[in-house]
TIRO-2110 file (N, C-alpha, C; in Angstrom, 1 decimal):
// TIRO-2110
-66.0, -26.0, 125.1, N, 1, A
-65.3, -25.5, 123.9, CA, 1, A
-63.8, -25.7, 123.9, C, 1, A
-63.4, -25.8, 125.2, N, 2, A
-61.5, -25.8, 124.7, CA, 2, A
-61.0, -27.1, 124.6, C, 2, A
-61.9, -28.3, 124.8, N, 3, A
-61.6, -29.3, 124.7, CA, 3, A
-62.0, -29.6, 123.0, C, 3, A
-62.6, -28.6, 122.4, N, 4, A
-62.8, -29.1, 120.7, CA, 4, A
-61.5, -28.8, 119.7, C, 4, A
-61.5, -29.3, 118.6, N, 5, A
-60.7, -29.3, 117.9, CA, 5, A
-61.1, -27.7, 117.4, C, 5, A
-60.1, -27.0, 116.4, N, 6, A
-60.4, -25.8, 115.5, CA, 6, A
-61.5, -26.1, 114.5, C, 6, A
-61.6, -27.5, 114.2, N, 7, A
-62.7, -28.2, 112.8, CA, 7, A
-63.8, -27.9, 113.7, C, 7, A
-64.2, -28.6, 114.9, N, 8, A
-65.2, -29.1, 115.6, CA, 8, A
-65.7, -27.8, 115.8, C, 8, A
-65.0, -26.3, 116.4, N, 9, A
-65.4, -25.3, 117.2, CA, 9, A
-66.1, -24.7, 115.4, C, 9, A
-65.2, -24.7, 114.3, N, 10, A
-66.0, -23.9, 113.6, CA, 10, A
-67.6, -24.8, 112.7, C, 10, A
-67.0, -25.8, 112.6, N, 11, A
-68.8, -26.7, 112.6, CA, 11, A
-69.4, -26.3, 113.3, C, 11, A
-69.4, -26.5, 114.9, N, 12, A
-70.6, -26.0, 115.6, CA, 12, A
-70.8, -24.4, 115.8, C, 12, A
-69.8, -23.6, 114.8, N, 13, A
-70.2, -22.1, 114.8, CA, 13, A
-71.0, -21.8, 113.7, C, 13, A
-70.8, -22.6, 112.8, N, 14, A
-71.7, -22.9, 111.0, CA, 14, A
-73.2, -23.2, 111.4, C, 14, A
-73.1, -24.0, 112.7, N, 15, A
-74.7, -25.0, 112.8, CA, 15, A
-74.8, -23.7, 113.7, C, 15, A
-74.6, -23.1, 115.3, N, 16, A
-75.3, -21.9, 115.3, CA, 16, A
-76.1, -20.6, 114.7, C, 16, A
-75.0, -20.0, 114.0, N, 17, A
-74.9, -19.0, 112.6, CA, 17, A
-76.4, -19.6, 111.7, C, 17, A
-76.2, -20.7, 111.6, N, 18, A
-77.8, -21.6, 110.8, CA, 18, A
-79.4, -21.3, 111.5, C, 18, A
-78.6, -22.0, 112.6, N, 19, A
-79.9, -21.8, 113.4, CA, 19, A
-80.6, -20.2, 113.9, C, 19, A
-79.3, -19.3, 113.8, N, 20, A
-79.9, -18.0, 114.1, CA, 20, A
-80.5, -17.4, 113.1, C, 20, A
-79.8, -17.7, 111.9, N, 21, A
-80.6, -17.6, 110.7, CA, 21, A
-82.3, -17.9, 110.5, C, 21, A
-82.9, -19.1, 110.9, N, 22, A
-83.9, -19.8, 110.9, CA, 22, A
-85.0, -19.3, 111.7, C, 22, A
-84.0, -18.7, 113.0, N, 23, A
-84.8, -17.6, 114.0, CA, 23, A
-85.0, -16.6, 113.5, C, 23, A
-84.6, -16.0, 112.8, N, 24, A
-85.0, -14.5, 112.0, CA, 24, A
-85.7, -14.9, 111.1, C, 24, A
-86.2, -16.5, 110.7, N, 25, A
-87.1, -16.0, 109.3, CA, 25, A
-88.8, -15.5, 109.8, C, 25, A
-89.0, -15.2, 111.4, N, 26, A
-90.0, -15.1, 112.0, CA, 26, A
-90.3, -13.3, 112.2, C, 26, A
-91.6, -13.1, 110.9, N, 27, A
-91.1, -11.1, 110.8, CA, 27, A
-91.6, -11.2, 112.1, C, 27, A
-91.1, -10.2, 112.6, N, 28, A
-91.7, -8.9, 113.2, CA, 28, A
-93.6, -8.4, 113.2, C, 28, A
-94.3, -8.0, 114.5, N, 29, A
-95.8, -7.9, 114.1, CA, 29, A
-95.2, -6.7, 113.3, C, 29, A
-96.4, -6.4, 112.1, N, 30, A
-96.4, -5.3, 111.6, CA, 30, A
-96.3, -3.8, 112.3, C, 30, A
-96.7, -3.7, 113.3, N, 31, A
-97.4, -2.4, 114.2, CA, 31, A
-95.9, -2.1, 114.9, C, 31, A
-94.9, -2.8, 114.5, N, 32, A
-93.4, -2.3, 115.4, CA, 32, A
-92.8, -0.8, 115.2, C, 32, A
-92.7, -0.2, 115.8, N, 33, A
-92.2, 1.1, 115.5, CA, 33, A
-90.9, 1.2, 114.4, C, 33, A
-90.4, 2.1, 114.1, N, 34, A
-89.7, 1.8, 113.1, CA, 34, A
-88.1, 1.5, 114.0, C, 34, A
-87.2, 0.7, 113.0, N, 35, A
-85.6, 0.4, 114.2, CA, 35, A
-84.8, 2.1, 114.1, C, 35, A
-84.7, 2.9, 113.0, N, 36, A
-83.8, 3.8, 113.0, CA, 36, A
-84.6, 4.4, 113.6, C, 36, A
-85.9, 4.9, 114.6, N, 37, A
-85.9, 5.9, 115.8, CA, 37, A
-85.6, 5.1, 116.9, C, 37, A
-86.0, 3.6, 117.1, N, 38, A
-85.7, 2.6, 118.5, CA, 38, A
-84.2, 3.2, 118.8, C, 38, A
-83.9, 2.4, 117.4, N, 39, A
-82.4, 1.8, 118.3, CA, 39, A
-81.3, 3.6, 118.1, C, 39, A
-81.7, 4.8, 117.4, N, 40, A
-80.6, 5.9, 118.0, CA, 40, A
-81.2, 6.6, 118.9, C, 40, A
-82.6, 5.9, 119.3, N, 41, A
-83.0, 6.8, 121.0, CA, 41, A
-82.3, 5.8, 122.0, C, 41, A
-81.7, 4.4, 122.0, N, 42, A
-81.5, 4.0, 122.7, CA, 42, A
-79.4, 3.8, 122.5, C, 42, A
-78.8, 4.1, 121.1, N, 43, A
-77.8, 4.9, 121.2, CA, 43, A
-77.5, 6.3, 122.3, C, 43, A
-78.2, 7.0, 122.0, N, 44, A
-78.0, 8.3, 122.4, CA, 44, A
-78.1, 8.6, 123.8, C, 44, A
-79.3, 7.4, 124.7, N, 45, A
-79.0, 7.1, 125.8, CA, 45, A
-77.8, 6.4, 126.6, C, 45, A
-77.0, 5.9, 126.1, N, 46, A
-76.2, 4.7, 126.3, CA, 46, A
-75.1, 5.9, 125.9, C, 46, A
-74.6, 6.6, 125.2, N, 47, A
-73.7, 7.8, 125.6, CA, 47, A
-73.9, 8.8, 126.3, C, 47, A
-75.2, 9.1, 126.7, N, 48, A
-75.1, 9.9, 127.7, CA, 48, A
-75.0, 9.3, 129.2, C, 48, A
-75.3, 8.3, 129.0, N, 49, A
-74.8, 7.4, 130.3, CA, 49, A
-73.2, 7.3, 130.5, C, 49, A
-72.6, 7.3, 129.6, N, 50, A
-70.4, 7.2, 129.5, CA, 50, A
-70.5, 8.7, 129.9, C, 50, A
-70.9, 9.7, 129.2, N, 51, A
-70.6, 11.3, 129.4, CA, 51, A
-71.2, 11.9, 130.6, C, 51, A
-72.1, 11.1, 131.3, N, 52, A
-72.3, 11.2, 133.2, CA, 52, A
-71.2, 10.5, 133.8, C, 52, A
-70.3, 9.0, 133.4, N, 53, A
-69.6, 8.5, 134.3, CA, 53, A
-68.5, 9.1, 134.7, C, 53, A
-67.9, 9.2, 136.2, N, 54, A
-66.9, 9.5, 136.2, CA, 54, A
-65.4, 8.2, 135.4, C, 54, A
-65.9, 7.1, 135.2, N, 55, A
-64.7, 6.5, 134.4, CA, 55, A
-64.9, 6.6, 133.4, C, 55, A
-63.5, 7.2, 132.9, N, 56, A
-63.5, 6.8, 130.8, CA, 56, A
-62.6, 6.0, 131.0, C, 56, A
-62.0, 6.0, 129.6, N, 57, A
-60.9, 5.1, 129.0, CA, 57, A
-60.6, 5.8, 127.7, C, 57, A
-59.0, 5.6, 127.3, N, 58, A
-58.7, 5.7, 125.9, CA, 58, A
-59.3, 5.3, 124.9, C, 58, A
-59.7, 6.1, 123.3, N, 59, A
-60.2, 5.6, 122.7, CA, 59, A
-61.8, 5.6, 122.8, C, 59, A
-62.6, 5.9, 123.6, N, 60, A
-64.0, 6.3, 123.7, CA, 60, A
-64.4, 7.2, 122.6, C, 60, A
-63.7, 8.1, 122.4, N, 61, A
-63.8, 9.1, 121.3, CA, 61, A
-64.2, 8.4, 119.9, C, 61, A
-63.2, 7.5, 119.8, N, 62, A
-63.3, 6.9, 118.4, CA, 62, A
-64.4, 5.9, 118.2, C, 62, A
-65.0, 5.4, 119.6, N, 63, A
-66.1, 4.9, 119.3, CA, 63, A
-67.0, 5.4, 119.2, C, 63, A
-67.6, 6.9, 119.9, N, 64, A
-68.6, 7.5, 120.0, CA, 64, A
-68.5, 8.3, 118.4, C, 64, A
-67.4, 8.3, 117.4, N, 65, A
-67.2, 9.0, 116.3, CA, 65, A
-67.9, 8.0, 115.1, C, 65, A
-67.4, 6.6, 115.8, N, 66, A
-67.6, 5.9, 114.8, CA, 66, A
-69.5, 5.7, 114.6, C, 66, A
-69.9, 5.3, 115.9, N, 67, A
-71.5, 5.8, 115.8, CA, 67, A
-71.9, 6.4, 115.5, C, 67, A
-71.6, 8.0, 115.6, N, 68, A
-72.3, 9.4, 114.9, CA, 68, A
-72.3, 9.3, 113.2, C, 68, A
-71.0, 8.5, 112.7, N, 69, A
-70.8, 8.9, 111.9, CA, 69, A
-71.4, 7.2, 110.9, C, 69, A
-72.2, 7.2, 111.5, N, 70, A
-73.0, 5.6, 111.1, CA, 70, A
-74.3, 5.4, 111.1, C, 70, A
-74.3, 6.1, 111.7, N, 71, A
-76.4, 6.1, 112.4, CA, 71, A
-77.2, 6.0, 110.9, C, 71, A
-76.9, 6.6, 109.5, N, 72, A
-77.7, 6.3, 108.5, CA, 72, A
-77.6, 4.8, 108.2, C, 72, A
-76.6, 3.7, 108.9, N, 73, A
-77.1, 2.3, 108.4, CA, 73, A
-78.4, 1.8, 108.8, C, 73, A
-78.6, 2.4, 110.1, N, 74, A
-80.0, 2.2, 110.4, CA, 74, A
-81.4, 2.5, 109.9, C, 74, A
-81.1, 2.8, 108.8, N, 75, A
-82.4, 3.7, 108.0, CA, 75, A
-83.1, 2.4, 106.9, C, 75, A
-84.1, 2.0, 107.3, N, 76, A
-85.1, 1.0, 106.8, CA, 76, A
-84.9, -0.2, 106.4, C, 76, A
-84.3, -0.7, 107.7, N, 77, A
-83.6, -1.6, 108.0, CA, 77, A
-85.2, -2.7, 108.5, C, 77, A
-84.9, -3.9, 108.0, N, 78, A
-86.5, -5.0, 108.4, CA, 78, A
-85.9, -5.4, 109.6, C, 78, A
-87.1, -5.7, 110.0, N, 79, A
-87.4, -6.3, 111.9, CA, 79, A
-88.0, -7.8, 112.0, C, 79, A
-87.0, -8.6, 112.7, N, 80, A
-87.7, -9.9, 112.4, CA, 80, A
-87.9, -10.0, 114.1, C, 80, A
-88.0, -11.0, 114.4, N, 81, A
-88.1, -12.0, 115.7, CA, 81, A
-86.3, -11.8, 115.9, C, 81, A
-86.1, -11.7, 117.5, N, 82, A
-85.0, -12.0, 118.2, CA, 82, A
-85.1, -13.2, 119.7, C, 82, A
-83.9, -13.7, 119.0, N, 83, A
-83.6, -14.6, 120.5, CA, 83, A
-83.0, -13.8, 121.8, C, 83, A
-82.8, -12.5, 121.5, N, 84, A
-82.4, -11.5, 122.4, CA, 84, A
-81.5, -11.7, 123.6, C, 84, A
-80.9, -12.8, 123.4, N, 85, A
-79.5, -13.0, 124.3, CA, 85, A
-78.2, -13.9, 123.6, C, 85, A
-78.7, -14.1, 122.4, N, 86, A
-77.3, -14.8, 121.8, CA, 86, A
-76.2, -14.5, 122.1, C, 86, A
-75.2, -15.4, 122.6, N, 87, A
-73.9, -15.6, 122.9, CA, 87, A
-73.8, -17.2, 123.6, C, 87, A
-72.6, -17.3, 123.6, N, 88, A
-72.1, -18.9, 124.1, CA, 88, A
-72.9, -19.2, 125.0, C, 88, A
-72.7, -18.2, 126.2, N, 89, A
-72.9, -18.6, 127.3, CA, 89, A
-74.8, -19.0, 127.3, C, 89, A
-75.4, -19.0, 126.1, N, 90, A
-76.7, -19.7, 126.1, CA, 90, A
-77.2, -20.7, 124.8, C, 90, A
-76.0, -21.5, 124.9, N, 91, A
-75.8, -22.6, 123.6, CA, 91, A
-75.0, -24.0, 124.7, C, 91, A
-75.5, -25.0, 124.2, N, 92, A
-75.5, -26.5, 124.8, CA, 92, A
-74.6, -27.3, 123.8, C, 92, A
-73.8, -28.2, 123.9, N, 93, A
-73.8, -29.2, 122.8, CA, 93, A
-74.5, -30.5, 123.5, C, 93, A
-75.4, -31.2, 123.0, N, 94, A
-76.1, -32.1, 123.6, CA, 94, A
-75.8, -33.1, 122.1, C, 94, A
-75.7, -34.0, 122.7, N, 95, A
-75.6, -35.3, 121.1, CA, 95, A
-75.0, -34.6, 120.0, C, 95, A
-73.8, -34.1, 120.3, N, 96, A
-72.8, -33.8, 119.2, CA, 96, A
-73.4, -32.5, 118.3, C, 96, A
-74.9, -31.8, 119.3, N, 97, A
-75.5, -30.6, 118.1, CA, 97, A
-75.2, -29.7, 118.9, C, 97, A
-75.6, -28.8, 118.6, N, 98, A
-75.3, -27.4, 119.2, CA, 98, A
-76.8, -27.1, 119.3, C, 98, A
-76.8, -26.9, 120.7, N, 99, A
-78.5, -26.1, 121.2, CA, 99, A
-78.7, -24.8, 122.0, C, 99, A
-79.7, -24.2, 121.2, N, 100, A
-79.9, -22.7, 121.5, CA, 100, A
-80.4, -22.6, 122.8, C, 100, A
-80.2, -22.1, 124.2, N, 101, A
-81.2, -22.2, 125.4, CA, 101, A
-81.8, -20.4, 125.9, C, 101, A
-82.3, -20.8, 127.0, N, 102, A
-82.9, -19.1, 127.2, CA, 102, A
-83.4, -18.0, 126.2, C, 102, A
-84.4, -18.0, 126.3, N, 103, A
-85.7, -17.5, 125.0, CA, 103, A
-86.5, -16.3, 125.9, C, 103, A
-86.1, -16.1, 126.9, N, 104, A
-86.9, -15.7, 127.3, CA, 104, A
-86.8, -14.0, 127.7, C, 104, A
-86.0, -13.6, 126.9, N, 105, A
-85.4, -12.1, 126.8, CA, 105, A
-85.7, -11.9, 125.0, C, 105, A
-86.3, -12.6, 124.2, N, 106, A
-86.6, -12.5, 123.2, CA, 106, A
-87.9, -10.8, 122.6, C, 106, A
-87.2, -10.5, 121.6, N, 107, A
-87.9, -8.9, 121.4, CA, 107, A
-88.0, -9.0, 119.7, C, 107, A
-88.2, -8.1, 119.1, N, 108, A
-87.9, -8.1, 117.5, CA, 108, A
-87.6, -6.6, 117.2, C, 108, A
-86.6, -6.8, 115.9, N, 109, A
-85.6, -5.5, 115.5, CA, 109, A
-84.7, -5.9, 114.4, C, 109, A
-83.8, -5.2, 113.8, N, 110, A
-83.0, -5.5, 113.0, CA, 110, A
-82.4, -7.0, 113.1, C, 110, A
-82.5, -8.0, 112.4, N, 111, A
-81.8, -9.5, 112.6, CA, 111, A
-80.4, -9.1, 113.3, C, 111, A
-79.7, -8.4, 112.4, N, 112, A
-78.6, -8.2, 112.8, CA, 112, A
-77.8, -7.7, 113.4, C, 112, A
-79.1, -6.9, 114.5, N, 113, A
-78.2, -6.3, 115.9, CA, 113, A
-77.9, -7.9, 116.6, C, 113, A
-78.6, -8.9, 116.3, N, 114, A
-78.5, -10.0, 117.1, CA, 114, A
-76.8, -10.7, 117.6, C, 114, A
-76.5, -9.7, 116.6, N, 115, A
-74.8, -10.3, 116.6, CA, 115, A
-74.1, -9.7, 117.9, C, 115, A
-74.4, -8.3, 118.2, N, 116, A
-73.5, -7.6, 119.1, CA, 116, A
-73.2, -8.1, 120.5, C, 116, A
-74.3, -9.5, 120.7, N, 117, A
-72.9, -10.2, 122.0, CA, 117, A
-71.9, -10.9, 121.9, C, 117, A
-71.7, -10.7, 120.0, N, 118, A
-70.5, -12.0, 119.8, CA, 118, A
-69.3, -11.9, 120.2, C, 118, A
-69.8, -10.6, 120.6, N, 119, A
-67.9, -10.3, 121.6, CA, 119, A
-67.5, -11.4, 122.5, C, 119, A
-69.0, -12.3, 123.4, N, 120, A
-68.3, -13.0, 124.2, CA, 120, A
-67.9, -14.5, 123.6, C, 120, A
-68.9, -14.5, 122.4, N, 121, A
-68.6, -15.9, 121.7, CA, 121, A
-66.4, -15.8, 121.6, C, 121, A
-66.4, -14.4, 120.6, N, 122, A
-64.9, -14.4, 120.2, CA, 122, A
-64.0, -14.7, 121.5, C, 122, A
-64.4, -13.9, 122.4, N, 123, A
-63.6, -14.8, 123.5, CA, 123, A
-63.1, -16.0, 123.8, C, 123, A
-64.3, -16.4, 124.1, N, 124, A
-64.3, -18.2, 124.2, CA, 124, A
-63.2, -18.9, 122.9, C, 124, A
-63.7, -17.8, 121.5, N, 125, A
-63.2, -18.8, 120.9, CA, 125, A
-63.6, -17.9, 119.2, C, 125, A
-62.3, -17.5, 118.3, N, 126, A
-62.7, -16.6, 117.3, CA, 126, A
-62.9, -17.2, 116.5, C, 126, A
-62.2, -19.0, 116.2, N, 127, A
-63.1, -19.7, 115.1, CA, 127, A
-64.3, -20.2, 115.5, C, 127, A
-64.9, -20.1, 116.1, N, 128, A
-66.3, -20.3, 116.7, CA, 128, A
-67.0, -19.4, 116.2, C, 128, A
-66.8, -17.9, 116.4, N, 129, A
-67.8, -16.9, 116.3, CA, 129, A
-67.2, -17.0, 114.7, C, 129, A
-66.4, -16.6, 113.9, N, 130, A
-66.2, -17.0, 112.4, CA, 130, A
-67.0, -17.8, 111.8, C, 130, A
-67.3, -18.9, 112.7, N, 131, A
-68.4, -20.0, 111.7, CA, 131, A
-69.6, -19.1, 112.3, C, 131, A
-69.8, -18.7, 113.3, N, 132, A
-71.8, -18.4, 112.9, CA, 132, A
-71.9, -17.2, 112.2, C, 132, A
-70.9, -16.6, 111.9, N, 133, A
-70.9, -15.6, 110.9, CA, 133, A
-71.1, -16.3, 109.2, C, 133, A
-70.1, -17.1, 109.2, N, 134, A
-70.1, -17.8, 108.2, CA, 134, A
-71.5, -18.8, 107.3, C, 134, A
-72.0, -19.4, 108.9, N, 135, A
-73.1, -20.0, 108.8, CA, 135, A
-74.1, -19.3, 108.3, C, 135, A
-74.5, -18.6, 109.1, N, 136, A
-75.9, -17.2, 108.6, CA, 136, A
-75.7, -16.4, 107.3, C, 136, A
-74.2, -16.2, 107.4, N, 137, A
-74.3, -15.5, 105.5, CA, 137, A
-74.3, -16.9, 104.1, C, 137, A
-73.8, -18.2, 104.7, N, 138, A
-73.4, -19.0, 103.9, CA, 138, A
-72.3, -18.7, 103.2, C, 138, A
-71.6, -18.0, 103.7, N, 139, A
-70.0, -18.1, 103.3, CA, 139, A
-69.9, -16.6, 102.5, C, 139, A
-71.3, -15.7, 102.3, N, 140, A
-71.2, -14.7, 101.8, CA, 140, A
-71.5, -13.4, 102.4, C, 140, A
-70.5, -12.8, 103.1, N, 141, A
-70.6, -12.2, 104.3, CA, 141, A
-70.7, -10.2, 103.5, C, 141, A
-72.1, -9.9, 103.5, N, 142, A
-71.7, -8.4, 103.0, CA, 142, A
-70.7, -7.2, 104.0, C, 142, A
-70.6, -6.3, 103.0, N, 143, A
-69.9, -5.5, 103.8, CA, 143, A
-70.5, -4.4, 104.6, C, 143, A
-71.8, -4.4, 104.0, N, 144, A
-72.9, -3.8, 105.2, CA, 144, A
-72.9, -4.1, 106.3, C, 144, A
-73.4, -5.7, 106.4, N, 145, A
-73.1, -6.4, 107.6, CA, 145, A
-71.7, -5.8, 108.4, C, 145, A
-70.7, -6.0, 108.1, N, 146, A
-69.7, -5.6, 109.0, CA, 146, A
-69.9, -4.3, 109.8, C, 146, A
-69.7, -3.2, 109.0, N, 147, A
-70.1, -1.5, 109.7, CA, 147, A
-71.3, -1.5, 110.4, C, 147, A
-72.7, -2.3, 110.1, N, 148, A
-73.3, -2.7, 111.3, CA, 148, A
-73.2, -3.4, 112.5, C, 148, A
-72.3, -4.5, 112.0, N, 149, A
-71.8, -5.1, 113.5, CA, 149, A
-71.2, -4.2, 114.4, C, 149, A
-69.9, -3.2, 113.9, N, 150, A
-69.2, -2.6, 114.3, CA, 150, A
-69.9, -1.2, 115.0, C, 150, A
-71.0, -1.0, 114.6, N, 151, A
-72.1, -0.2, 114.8, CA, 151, A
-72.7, -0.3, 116.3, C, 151, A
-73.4, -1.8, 116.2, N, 152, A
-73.8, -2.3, 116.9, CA, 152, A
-73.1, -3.2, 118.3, C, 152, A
-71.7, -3.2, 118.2, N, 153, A
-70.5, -3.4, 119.1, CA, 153, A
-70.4, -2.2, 120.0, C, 153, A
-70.3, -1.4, 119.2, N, 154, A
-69.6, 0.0, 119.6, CA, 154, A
-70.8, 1.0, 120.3, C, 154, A
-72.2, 0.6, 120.1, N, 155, A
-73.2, 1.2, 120.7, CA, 155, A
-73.2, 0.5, 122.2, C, 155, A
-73.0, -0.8, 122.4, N, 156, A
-72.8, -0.9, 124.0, CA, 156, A
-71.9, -0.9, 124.7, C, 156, A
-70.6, -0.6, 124.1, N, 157, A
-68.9, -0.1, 124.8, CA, 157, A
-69.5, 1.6, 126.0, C, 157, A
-70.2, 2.1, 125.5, N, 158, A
-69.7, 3.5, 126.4, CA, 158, A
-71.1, 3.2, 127.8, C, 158, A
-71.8, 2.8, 127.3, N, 159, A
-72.5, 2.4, 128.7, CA, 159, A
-72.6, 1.0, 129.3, C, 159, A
-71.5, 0.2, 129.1, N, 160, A
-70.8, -0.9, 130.1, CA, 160, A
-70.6, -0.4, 131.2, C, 160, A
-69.6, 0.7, 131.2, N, 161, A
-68.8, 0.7, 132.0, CA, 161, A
-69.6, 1.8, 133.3, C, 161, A
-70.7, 2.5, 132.9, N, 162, A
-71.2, 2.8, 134.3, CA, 162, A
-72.2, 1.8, 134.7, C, 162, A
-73.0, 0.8, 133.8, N, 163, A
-73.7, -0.8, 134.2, CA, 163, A
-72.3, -1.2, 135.0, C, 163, A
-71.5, -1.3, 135.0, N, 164, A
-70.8, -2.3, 135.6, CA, 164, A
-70.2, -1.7, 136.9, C, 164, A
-70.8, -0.8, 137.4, N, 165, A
-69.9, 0.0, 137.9, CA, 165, A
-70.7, -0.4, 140.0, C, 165, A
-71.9, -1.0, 140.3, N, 166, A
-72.6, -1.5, 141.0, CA, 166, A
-72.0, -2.7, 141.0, C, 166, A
-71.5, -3.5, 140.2, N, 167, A
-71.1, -5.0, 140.2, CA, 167, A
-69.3, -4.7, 140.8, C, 167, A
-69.1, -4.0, 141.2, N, 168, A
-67.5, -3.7, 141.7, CA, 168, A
-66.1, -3.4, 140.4, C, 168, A
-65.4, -3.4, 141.2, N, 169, A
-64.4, -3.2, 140.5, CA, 169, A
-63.8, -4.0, 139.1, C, 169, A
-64.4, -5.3, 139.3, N, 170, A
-63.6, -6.5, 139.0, CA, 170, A
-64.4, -6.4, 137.3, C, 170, A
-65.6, -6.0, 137.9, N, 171, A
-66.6, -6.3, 136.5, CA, 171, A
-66.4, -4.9, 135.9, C, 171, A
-66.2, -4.0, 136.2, N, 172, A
-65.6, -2.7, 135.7, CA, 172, A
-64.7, -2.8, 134.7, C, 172, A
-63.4, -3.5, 135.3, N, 173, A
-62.0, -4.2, 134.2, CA, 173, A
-62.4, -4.5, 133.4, C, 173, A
-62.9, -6.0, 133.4, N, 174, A
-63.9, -7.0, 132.4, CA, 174, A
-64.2, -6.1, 131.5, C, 174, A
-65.0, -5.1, 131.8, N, 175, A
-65.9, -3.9, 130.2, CA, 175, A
-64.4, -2.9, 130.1, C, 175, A
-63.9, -2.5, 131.0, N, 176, A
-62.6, -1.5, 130.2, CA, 176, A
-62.1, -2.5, 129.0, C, 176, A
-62.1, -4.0, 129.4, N, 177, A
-61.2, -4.8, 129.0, CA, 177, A
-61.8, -4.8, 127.4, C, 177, A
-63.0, -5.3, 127.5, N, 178, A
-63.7, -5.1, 126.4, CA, 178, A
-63.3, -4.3, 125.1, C, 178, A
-63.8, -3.1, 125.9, N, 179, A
-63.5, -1.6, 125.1, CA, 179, A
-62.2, -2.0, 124.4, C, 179, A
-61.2, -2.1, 125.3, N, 180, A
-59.8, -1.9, 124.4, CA, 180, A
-59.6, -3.4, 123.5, C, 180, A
-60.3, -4.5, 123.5, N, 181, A
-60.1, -5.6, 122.9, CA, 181, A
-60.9, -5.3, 121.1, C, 181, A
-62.4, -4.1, 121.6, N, 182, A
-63.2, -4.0, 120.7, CA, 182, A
-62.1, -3.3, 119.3, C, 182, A
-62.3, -1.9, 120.1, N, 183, A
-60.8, -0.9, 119.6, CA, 183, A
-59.4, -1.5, 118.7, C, 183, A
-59.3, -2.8, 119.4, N, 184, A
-57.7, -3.3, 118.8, CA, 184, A
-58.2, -4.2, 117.9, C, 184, A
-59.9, -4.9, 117.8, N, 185, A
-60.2, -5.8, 116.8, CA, 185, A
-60.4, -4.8, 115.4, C, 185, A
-60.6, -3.2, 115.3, N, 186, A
-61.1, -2.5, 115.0, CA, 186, A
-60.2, -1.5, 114.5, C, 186, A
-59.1, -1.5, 114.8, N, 187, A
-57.9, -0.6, 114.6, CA, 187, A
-58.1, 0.7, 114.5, C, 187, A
-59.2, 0.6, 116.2, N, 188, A
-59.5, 2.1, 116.6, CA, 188, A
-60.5, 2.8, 115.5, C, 188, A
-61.1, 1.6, 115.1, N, 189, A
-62.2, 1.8, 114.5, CA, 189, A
-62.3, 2.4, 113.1, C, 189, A
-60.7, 1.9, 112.5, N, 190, A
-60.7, 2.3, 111.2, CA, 190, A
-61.3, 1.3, 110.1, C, 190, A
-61.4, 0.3, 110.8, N, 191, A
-61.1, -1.0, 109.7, CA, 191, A
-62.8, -1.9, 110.4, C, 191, A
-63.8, -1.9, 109.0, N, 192, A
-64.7, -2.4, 109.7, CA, 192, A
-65.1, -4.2, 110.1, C, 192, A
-63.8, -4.5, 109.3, N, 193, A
-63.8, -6.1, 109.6, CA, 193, A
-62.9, -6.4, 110.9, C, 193, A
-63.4, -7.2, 111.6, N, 194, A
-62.7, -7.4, 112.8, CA, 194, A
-61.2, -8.0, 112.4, C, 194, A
-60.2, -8.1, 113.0, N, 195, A
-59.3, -9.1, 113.3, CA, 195, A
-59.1, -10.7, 113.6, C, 195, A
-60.2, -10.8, 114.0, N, 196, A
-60.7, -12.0, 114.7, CA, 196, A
-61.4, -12.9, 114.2, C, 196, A
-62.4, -12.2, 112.8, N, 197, A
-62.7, -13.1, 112.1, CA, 197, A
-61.5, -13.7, 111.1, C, 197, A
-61.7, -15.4, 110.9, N, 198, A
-61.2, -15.5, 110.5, CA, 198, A
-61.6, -16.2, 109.0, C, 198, A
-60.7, -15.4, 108.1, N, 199, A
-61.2, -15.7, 106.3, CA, 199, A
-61.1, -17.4, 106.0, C, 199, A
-59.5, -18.0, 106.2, N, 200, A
-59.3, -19.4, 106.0, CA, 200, A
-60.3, -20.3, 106.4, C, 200, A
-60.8, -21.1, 105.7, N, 201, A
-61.6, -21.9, 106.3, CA, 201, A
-61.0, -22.8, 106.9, C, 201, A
-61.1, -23.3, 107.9, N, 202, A
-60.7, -24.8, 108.2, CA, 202, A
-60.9, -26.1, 107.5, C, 202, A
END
């Protein structure tokens, strides 16, 4: 990725964004439990996991506010097929395409929790994750979408940091680091479009 041009990184974020699209056109079996009891029984665990750790950090408040005060996006929300580990670090460029790898953590739920690792895509690279946003909406990005992403960001920030807390110190930082990157893309969680995406096209 740091050897591509800004054109190149957001093409091959357009052709992901596509392809994740294509993955979700696969429903869900019928017999799935519903997502708004799944996914706020597995919110509600994931903060009480932060509210046992002895580490916080600034600004936890504003994330754990912004979830309470969001939990109705989840209300009859469709369940498709997940690739259940999307992010860079399981995408190839082989013959100038972009290829999806590791399938094997694959589950089904809201298409659009599928976004919440794009934290590490923006790392790597924010016109990157801008095109697979771009790609999957086709350039028409709702505003639902967003407060869900931010939803869905902000539900794995408070139990990082005691997961990370067996992996040492170093991977500890890493997720504080997170949090406060999430927070500053978020303007502390006022504003539900990130920073990072970016509108210009290239």
């Amino acid at each position: 990725m740091p050897n591509l041009t800004n054109s190149e990184k957001y093409v091959f974020g357009l052709e992901a964004g596509r392809m994740l699209k294509a993955i979700h056109s696969i429903s869900a079996p019928e017999n799935q439990s519903d997502w708004e009891t799944r996914f706020n029984e597995k919110m509600d665990s994931k903060i009480k996991m932060y509210k046992d750790c002895p580490i916080k950090f600034d600004g936890a408040e504003d994330i754990i506010d912004y979830i309470e005060s969001n939990r109705q996006l989840l209300v009859n929300k469709p369940q498709t097929f997940h690739h259940g580990d999307f992010h860079i670090g399981n995408m190839m460029i082989e013959n100038n395409k972009i290829v999806i790898i590791d399938f094997n953590r694959f589950d089904f739920g809201d298409p659009w929790e599928e976004f919440n690792r794009i934290v590490w895509c923006v790392q790597a690279s924010p016109i990157f994750a801008s095109g697979i946003i771009d790609g999957y909406f086709d350039n028409e990005v709702p505003m639902e979408f967003w407060k869900l992403l931010a939803l869905y960001i902000c539900s794995n920030i408070p139990s990082s940091i005691p997961w990370a807390i067996s992996y040492g110190g170093s991977e500890v930082q890493t997720m504080l680091n997170q949090a406060e990157d999430v927070l500053n893309w978020y303007d502390n969680m006022r504003n539900p479009i990130p920073t990072w995406y970016i509108k210009e096209k290239i």
